[in-house]
C-alpha positions as CSV (number, residue, x, y, z in Angstrom):
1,X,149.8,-35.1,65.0
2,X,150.1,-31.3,66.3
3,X,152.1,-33.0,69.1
4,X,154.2,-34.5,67.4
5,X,154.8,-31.8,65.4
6,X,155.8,-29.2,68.2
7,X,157.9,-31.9,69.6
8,X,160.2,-31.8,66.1
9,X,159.8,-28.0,66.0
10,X,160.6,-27.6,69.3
11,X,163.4,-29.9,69.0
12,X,164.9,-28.6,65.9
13,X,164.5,-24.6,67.5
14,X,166.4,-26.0,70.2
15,X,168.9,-27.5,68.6
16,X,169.6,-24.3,66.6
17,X,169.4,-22.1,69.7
18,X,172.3,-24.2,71.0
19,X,174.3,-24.8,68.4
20,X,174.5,-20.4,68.0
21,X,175.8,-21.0,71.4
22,X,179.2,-22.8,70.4
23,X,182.2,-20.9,70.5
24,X,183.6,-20.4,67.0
25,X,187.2,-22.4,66.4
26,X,188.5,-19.5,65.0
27,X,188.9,-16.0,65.0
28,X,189.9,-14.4,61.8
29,X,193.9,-12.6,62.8
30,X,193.7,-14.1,66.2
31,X,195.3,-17.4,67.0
32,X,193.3,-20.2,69.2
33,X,195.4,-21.1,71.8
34,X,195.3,-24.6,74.0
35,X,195.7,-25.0,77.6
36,X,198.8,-25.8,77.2
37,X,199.7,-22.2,74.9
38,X,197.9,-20.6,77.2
39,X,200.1,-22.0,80.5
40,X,203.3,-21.1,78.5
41,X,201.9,-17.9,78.0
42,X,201.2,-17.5,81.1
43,X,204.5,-18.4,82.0
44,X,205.9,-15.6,79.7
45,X,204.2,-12.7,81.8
46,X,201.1,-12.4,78.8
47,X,198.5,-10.6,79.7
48,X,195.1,-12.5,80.5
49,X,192.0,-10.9,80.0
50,X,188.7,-12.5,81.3
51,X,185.7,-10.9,79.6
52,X,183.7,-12.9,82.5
53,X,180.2,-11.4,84.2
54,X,181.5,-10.3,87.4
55,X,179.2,-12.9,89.3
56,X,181.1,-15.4,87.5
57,X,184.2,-14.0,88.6
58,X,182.9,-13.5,92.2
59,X,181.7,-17.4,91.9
60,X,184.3,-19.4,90.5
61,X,188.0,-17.0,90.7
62,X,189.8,-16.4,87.3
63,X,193.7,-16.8,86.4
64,X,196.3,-15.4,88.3
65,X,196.6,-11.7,87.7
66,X,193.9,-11.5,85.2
67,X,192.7,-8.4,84.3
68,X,188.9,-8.4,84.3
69,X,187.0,-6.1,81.6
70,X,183.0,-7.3,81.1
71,X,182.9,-7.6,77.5
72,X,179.2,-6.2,77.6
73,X,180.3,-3.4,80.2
74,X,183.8,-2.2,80.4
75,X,185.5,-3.5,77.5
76,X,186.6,-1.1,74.8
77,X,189.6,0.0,73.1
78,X,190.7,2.6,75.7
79,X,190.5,0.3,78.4
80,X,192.4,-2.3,76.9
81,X,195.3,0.3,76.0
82,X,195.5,0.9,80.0
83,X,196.3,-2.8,80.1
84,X,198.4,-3.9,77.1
85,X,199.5,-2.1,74.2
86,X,198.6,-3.0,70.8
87,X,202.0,-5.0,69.7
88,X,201.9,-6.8,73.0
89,X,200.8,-10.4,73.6
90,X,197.0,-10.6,74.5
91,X,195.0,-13.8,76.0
92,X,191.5,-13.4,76.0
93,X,189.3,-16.2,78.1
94,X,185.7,-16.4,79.4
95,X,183.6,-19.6,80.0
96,X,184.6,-21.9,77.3
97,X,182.8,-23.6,74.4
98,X,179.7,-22.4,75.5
99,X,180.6,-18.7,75.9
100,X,181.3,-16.4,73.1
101,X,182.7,-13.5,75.3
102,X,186.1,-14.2,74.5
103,X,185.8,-14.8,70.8
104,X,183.4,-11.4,70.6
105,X,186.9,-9.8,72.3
106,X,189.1,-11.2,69.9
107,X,187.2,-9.8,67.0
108,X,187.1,-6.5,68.6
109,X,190.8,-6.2,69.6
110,X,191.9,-7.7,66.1
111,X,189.5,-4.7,65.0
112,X,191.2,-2.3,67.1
113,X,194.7,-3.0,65.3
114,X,195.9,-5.0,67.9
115,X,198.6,-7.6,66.5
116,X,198.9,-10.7,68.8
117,X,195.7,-11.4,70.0
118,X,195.7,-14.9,71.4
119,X,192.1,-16.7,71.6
120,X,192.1,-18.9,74.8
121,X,189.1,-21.2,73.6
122,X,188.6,-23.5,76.3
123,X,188.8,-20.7,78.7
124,X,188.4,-20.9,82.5
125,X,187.0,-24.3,82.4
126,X,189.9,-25.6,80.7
127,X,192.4,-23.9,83.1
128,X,191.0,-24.8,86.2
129,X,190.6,-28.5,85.1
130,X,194.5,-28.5,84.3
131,X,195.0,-27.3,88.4
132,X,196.9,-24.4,86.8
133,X,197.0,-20.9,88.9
134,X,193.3,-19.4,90.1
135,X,192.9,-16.3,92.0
């Protein structure tokens, strides 16, 4: 019986631990962008931040002329300023569904007064599987 037991407790722990590990949808003033957003985006000259580790940086590249600021390490509102300005476009991306960098970086920026704050959802994962630009 106590086996079973830890079985379902472990189970249903688990299953909490990783649902807390999806990526929100949405990000209240921030707009959740596609791939395909994020390529015309892109395309427009828009500023991509990657709130990436840097070993996941140094591992797998990020998008062409991303700017990288560690959302745990070097990401604050003075930092951003250096790199876009608070009317200005801003894509923010990290590892995907699993990763809440980037949606912790919307939140913060939207905080910050910044007013077109683009949420890039699928993130890296997304991008590379669509063969667009990698650095």
């Amino acid at each position: 019986m106590k086996t079973a037991f830890s079985i379902v407790a472990s189970a249903t722990l688990f299953a909490s631990v990783a649902a807390a590990d999806v990526a929100p949808e949405t990000i209240p003033g921030a707009t959740t962008i596609t791939v395909e957003t994020a390529a015309d985006l892109f395309s427009d000259g828009v500023t991509f931040v990657d709130v990436r580790k840097p070993a996941d940086v140094s591992e797998t590249g990020r998008i062409k002329g991303a700017v990288h600021l560690d959302s745990k390490t070097d990401l604050n509102k003075n930092a951003l300023a250096q790199h876009v300005a608070e009317t200005d476009p801003v894509v923010f991306y990290c590892n995907g569904h699993s990763c809440l960098r980037s949606a912790n970086a919307s939140k913060l920026a939207v905080s910050w007064g910044y007013t077109s704050v683009n949420y890039f959802r699928g993130g890296f994962p997304a991008w590379y599987a669509a063969g667009l630009p990698t650095e």
